[in-house]
KOLSE-815425 format. One line per field, with one value per residue (C-alpha): residue number from 0; x, y, z. Coordinates in steps of 0.02 Angstrom, whole numbers, plus 50000, padded with zeros to 5 digits. Each point is the difference from the previous one (the first is absolute). Layout:
<rs>
resi <- [NUM ...] .
c1 <- [X ...] .
c2 <- [Y ...] .
c3 <- [Z ...] .
</rs>
This chain:
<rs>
resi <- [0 1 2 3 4 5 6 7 8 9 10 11 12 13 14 15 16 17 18 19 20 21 22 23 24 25 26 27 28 29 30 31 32 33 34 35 36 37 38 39 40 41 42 43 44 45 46 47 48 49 50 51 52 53 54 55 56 57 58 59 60 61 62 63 64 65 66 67 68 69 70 71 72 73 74 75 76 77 78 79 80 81 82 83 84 85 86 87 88 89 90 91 92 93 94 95 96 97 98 99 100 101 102 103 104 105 106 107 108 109 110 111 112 113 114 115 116 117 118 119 120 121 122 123 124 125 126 127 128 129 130 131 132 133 134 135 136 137 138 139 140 141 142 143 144 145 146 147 148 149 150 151 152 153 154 155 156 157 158 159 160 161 162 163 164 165 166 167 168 169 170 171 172 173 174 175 176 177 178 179 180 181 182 183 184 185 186 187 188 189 190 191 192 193 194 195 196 197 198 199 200 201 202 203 204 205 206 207 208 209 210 211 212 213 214 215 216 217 218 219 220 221 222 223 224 225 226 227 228 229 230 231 232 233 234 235 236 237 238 239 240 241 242 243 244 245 246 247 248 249 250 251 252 253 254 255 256 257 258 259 260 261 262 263 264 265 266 267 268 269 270 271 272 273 274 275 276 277 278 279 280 281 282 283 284 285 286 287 288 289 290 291 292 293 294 295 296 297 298 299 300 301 302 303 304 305 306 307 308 309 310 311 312 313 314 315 316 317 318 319 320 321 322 323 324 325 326 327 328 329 330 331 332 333 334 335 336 337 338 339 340 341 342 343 344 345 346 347 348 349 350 351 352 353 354 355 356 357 358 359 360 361 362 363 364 365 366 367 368 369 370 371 372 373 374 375 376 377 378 379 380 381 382 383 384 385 386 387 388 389 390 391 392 393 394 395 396 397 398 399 400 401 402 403 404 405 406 407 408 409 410 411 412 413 414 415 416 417 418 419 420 421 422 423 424 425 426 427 428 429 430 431 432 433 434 435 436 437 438 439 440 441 442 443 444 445 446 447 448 449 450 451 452 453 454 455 456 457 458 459 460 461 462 463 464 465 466 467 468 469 470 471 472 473 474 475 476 477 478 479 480 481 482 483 484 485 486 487 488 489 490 491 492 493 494 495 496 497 498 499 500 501 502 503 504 505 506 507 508 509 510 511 512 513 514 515 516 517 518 519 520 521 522 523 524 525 526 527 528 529 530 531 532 533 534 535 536 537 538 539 540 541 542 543 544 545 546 547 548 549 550 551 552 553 554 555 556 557 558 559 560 561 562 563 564 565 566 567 568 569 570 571 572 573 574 575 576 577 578 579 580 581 582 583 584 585 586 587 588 589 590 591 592 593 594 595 596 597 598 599 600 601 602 603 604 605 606 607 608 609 610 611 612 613 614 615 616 617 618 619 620 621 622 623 624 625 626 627 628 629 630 631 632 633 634 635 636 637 638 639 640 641 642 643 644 645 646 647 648 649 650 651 652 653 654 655 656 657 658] .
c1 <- [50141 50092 49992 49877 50140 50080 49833 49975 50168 49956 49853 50060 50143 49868 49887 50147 50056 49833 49985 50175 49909 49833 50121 50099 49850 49904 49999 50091 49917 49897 50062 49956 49846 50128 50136 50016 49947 50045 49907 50105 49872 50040 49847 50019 49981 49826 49888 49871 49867 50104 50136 50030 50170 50056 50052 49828 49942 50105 49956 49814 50036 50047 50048 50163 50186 50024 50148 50129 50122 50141 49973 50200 50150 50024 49865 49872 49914 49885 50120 50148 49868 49954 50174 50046 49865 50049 50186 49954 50146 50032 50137 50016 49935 50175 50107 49875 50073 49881 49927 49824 49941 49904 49808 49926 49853 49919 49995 49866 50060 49895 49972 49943 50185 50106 50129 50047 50054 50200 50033 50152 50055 49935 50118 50142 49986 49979 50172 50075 49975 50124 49866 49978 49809 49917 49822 49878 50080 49831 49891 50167 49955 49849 49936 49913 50061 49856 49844 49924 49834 49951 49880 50002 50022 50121 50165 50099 50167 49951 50010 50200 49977 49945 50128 50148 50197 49944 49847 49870 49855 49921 49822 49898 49833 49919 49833 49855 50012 49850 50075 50165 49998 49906 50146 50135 49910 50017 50172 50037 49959 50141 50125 50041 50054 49880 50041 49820 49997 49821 49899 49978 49852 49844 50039 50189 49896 49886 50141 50105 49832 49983 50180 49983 49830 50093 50156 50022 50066 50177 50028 50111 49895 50112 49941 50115 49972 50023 50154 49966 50128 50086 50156 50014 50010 49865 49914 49863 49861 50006 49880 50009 49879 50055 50152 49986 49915 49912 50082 50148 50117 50197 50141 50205 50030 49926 49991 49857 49815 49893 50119 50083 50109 49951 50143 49911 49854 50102 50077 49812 49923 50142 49994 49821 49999 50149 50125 50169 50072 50133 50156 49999 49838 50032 49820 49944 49834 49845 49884 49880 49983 49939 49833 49934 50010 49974 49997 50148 50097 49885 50090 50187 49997 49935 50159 50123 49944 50038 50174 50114 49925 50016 50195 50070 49876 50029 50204 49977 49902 50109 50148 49902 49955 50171 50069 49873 50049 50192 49935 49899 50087 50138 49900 49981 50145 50139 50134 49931 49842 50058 50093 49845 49895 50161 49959 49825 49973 50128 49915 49820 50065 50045 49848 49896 50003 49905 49888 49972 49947 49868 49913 49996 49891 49891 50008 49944 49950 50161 50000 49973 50158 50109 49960 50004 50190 50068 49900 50051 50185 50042 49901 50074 50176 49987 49964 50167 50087 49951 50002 50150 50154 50103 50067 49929 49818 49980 50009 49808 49926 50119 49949 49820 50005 50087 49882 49840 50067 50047 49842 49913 50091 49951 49803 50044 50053 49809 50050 50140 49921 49884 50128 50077 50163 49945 50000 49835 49923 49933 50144 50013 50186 49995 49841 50069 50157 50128 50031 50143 49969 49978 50160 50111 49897 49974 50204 50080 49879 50050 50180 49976 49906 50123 50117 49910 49973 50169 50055 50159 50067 50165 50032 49992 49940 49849 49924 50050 49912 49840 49999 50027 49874 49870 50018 50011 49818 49919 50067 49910 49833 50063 50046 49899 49858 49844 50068 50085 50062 50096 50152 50092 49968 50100 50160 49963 49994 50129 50135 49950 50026 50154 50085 49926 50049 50182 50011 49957 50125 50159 50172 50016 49902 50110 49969 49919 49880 49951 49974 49903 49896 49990 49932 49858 49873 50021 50008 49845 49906 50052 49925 49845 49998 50011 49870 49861 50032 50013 49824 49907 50001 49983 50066 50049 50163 49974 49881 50123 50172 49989 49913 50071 49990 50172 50136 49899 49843 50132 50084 49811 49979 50187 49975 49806 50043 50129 49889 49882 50117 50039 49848 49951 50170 49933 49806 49940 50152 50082 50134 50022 49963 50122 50154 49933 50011 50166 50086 49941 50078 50164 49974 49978 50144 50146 49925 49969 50107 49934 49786 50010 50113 49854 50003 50201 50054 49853 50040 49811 49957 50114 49969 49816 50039 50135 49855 49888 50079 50065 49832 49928 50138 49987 49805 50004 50133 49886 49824 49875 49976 50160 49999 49848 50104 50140 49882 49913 50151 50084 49848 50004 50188 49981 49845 50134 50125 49870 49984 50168 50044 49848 50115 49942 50193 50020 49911 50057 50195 49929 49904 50201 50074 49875 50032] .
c2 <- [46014 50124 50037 50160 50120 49982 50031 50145 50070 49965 50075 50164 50025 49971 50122 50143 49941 50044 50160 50062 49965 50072 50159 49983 49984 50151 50158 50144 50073 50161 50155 50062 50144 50125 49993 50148 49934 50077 49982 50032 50019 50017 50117 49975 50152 50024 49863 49980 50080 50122 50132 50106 49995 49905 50171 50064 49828 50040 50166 49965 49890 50115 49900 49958 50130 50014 49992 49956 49861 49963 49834 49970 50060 50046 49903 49943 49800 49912 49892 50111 50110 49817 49936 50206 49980 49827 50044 50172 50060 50041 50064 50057 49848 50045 49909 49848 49843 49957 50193 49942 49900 49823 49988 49934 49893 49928 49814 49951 49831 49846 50069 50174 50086 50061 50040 50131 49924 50037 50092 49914 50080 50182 49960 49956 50157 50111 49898 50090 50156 50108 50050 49863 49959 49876 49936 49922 50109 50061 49861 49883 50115 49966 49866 49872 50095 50094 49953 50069 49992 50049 49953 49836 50016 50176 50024 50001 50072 50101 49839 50012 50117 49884 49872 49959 49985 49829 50077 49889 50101 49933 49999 50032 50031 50012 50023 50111 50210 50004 49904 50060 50122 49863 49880 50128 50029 49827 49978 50134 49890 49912 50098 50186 50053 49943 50058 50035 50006 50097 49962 50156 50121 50023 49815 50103 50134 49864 49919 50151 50067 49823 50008 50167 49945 49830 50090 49971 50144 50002 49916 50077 49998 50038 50041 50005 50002 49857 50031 49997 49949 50159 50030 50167 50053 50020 50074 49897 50059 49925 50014 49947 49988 49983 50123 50158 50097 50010 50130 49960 49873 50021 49915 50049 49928 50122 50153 50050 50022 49881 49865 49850 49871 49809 49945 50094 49902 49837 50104 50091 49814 49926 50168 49971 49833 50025 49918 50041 50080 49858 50059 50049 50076 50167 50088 50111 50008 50084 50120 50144 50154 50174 50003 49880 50080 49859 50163 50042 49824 49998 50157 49936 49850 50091 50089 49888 49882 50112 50091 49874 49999 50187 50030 49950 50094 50159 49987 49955 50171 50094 49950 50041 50166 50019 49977 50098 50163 49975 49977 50146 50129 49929 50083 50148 50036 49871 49949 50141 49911 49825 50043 50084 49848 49873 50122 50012 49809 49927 50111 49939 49831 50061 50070 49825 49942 50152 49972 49825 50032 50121 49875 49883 50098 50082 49795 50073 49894 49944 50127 50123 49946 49985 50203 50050 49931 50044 50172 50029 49945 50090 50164 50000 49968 50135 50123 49934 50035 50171 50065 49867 50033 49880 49858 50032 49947 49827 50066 50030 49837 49910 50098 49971 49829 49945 50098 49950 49818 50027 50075 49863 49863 50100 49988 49792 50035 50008 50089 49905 49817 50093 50095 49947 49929 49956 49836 49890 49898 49897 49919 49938 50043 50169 50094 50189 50082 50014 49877 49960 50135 50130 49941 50015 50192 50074 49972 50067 50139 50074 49958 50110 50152 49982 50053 50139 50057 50028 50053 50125 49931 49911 49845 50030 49902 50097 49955 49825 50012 50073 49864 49861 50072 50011 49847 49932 50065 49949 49821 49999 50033 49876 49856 50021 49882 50105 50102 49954 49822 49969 49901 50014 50172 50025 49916 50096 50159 49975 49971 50136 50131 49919 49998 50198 50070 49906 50095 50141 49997 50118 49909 49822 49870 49884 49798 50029 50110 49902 49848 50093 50034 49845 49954 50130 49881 49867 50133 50073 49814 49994 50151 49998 49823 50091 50127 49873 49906 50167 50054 49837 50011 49805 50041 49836 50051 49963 49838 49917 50063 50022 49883 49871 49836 49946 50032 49901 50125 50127 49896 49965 50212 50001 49880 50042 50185 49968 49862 50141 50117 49874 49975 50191 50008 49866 50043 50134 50105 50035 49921 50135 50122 49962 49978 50172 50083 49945 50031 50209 49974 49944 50158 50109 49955 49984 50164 50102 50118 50076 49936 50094 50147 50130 49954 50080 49877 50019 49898 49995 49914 49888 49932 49971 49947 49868 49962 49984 49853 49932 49982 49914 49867 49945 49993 49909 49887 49999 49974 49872 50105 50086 50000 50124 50099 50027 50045 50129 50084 50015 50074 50123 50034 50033 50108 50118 49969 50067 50116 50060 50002 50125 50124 50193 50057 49871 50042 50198 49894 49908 50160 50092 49837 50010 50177] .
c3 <- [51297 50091 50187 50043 50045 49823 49936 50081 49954 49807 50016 50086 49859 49869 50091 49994 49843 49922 50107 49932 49802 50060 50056 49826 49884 50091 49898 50079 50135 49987 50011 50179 49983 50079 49854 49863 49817 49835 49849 49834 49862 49809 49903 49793 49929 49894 49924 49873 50134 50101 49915 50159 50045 50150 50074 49988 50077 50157 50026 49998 50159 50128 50108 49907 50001 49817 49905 49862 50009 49881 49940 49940 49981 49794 49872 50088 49990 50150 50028 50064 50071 50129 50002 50081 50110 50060 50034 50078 49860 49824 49881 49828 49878 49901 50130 50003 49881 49899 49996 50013 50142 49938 49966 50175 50032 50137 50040 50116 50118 50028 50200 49974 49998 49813 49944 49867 49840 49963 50171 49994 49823 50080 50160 49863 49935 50155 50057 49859 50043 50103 50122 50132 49919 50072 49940 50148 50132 50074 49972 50095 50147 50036 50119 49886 49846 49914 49892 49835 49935 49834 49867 49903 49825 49989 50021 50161 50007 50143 50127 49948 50144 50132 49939 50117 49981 49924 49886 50092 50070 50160 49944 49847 49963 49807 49967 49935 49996 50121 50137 50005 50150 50101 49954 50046 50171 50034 49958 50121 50135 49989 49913 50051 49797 49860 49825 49904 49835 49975 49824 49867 49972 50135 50095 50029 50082 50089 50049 50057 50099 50087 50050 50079 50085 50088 50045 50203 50091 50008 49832 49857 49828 49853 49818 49855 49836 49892 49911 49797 49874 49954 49926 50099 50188 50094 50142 50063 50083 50183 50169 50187 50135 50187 49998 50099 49897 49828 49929 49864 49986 50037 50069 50026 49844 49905 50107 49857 50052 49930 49934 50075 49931 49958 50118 50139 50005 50085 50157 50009 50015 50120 50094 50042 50024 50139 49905 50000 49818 49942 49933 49811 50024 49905 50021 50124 50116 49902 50094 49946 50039 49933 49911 49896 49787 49850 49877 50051 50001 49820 49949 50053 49928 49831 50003 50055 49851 49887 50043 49948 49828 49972 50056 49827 49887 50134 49961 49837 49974 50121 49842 49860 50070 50063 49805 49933 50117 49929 49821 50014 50091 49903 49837 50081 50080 49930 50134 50129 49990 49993 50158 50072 49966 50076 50164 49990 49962 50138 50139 49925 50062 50183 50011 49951 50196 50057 49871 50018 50176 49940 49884 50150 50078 49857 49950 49793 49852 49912 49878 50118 50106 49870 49954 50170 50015 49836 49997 50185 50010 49826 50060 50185 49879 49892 50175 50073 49878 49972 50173 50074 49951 49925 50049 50155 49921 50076 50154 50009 49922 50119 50153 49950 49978 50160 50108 49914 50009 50179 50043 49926 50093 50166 49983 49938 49810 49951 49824 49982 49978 49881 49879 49855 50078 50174 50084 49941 50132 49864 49989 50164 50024 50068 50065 50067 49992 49863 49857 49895 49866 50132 50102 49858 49910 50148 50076 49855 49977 50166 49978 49830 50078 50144 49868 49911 50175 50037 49847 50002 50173 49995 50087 50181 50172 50021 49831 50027 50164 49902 49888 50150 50115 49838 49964 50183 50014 49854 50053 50122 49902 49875 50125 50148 50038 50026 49839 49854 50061 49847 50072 49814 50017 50120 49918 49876 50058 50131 49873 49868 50155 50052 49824 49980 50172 49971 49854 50084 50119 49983 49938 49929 50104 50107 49996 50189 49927 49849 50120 50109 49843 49953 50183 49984 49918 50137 50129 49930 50034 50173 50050 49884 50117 50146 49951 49982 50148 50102 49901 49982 49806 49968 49833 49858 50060 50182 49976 49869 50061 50172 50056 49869 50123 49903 49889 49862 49991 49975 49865 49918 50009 49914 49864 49974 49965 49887 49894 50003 49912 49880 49952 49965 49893 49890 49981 49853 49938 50172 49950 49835 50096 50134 49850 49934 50171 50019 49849 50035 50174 49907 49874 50131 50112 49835 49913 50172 49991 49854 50043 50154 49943 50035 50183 50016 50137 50111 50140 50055 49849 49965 50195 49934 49836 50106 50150 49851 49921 50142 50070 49859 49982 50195 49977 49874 50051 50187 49955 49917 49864 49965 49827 49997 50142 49875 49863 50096 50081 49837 49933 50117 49978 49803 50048 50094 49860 49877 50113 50024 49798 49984 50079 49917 49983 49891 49879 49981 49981 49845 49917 50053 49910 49851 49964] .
</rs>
């Protein structure tokens, strides 16, 4: 028997030994009453019982800033939607290997935790990306992780958002519809983010109106709506309670009114709970502000679904209508006509972008926008060219468009995202400013009326100082953050005005020059870099580029951008239409003497005709979708060379010729 002191001893490291497993065993201590708490709540859309749209839902609750959010980036599917807001990032779904992220499922553990079902094949894929994606980010940041409860028996993809770096989730809770707010609330006790996933129909609204009622003061409610299984972008209607104000919902990303991204949600949760953003965290803070308008988020979102579906059938009848002019004036008139029509039509085109901004605001039934443009353009066409002399015609539709467009991106480009060829936010990619299709039409249809502007003026330093100072300032509408914020643009833009004010320039060009030329794009970044630091633009540009934390997030925006490109050349008949284009540049440049004879010589628009091309090779060799770059700035180049073989004189020499 051992002596009394060794007893003791034993029996004091027993006694800590079970206090240390007492300690271990405990579950984690409550959250003290003092600590923010967010809520992240997923609504389904209808139910057998209740058909008013989420949106509606929301907006009958005051108490909540109503909004849209972006669910993804491209096609849309729950899971990327979770796996964006998890990561507090996204990218295109075209860079991703395999393209579609993996069916998820929740796995509930034998001591009330989960884990999500093949997070480890979702983190697999997000690894492929070049975009530094990391699933679990927001959920790893939390003290004791987060919690979901949902209800037993549905679906649960939306606890992929309370899932960490590993996919576990700290705490689950399944059970019945009716008792899910109660099981939320306490869950909340101990963890500061729960994930809810509310039931359908009138228990949703129960739900939703028991969440409201046990919010605590201080706490961050957040209401999204389930996303559904669409093969299409969407905007989803969202609501908060506990920012600022109730009015409607917004954040830097955007810089729209009333719509947020998915990947904003994350740095709005760690924000509030006073946790710093990690690294790779792409989103920006959401707040609200304004007043509070579901008809009018109703009414965007009505149009924005439907103006990517209309831009082909608009062309397409722009062509027809374009063929029919030369086929019928043609009747009429022969080659007097036909040449008539080749003026008529290619103007009609420069004149679509003014248009297009028109329907954006009228917002018409389909049929209706499609008359307004081709009526419009053809009729504002046909005026030109009887009261503009030619070829100084394109001069007007040029002028037009870059003020209305630069007017536009003023006020926050509010006809823009609404025309025809404006930037969507239901794709998630871009959400103001100029896209890809404007970049390319809008640089070469200035370089163009640049020329018809200074038409009859030799080469000389103070037209190549017009065209350099034009250009300098509609950069700046193009690039800058608060404006245009189209990076691409930029490149673009920069090296079409080089190339035309070179060519504008008195004598041959020396090497210097042309180097210096060649230096204008990159110049053009630095101080488009130096604008939005100097104006607090928190453009893509600055957040990706900028303040890239190293040289391999600039490699990722390198290789993802060209993937991109890739991936537009090969989709649909881009790549046709891309062989096409080129083969009428290479006819254009071997048979130019005699394709641009009516011009004699003019130095002003050859320098656009020049900038013109030049521009749309560099943006299309610079941007993630540069085959649609080329495509468009050709287009507009054999609009002007339509334009330019419609030359009057030419037809009195054939009637001189023919008699």
């Amino acid at each position: 028997m051992p002596r009394l002191p060794h007893a003791v001893a034993l029996l004091c490291v027993a006694a800590l030994g079970l206090a240390v497993a007492l300690v271990l065993a405990a579950p984690a201590a409550p959250a003290r009453a003092a600590d923010p708490r967010v809520v992240l709540a997923f609504l389904p859309a209808g139910g057998d019982n209740n058909p008013e749209p989420v949106l509606d839902r929301l907006d009958a609750r005051v108490r909540f800033a109503i909004g849209l959010v972006s669910a993804t980036q491209g096609q849309s599917s729950p899971e990327q939607m979770v796996l964006d807001v998890s990561s507090g990032s996204r990218t295109s779904r075209n860079v991703y290997d395999p393209v579609q992220p993996p069916p998820l499922e929740l796995v509930l553990g034998g001591d009330r935790s989960g884990f999500i079902f093949r997070w480890s094949k979702a983190v697999q894929r997000a690894e492929s990306a070049p975009a530094g994606i990391k699933p679990g980010l927001l959920a790893a940041q939390i003290p004791d992780g987060a919690a979901y409860a949902g209800v037993a028996g549905r679906t649960h993809v939306e606890a992929a958002a309370a899932a960490d770096r590993a996919g576990d989730v700290a705490t689950v809770s399944l059970g019945p519809a009716a008792t899910i707010a109660a099981r939320a609330a306490v869950l909340l006790v101990r963890h500061r983010l729960v994930v809810v996933g509310l039931p359908t129909s009138e228990k949703g609204n129960e739900a939703l109106d028991a969440l409201l009622r046990d919010r605590r003061s201080g706490d961050l409610l957040i209401v999204v709506q389930t996303p559904p299984r669409a093969r299409v972008p969407q905007l989803l209607p969202m609501g908060i309670v506990g920012l600022s104000s109730n009015g409607l919902l917004t954040s830097p990303t955007t810089h729209l009114e009333g719509v947020v991204g998915g990947i904003d949600i994350p740095v709005t949760i760690l924000g509030h709970l006073g946790i710093a953003v990690p690294d790779g965290v792409r989103g920006q803070p959401i707040r609200a502000e304004g007043v509070r308008d579901a008809a009018a988020l109703t009414a965007l979102e009505a149009r924005l679904r439907v103006v990517s579906g209309r831009r082909s059938a608009v062309l397409a009848a722009l062509s027809f209508a374009w063929l029919a002019l030369v086929l019928a004036l043609g009747l009429v008139a022969d080659r007097r006509g036909i040449r008539a029509a080749l003026r008529i039509g290619a103007l009609a085109f420069m004149w679509v972008l003014p248009m297009m901004l028109l329907t954006g605001w009228l917002a018409p039934t389909r049929l209706v926008e499609m008359a307004i443009i081709v009526v419009g353009s053809f009729g504002l066409a046909a005026l030109t060219d009887r009261f503009v002399r030619w070829p100084r015609g394109p001069v007007l539709p040029a002028a037009t468009a870059i003020g209305a467009y630069s007017i536009d991106l003023i006020f926050g480009s509010p006809l823009i995202i609404r025309s025809l060829l404006g930037v969507n936010p239901r794709s998630g990619s871009r959400f103001y400013g100029l896209g890809n299709e404007l970049e390319s039409t809008l640089t070469v249809l200035l370089l163009v009326g640049l020329g018809a502007l200074l038409w009859g003026r030799g080469e000389s330093r103070r037209s190549a100082a017009i065209i350099a100072l034009t250009g300098a300032v509609f950069a700046v509408f193009v690039g800058a953050g608060q404006l245009g914020a189209d990076v691409g643009g930029v490149i673009t833009l920069g090296a079409g005005v080089a190339a035309a004010t070179i060519v504008m320039l008195p004598g041959r060009p020396s090497r210097r020059l042309i180097a210096l030329g060649a230096a204008v794009p990159v110049l053009a970044l630095v101080a488009l870099a130096a604008l939005d630091l100097a104006t607090g633009g928190n453009s893509h540009f600055t957040r990706t580029i900028l303040q890239a934390d190293s040289g391999g997030s600039l490699w990722d925006v390198f290789t993802r951008r060209y993937k991109l490109a890739f991936n537009v050349f090969t989709r649909g008949a881009m790549a046709l239409v891309v062989i096409v284009g080129a083969l009428a540049v290479a006819y254009a440049l071997r048979y130019r003497e005699r394709i641009y004879a009516p011009l004699r010589g003019s130095a002003s628009w050859r320098a656009a005709l020049i900038g013109g091309l030049t521009a749309s090779i560099v943006g299309a060799l610079s941007n993630d979708s540069g085959p649609l770059l080329f495509a468009f700035g050709v287009a507009v180049l054999t609009c002007a060379t339509a334009y330019v073989r419609g030359d009057p004189a030419l037809t009195a020499d054939d009637e001189r010729l023919a008699s």
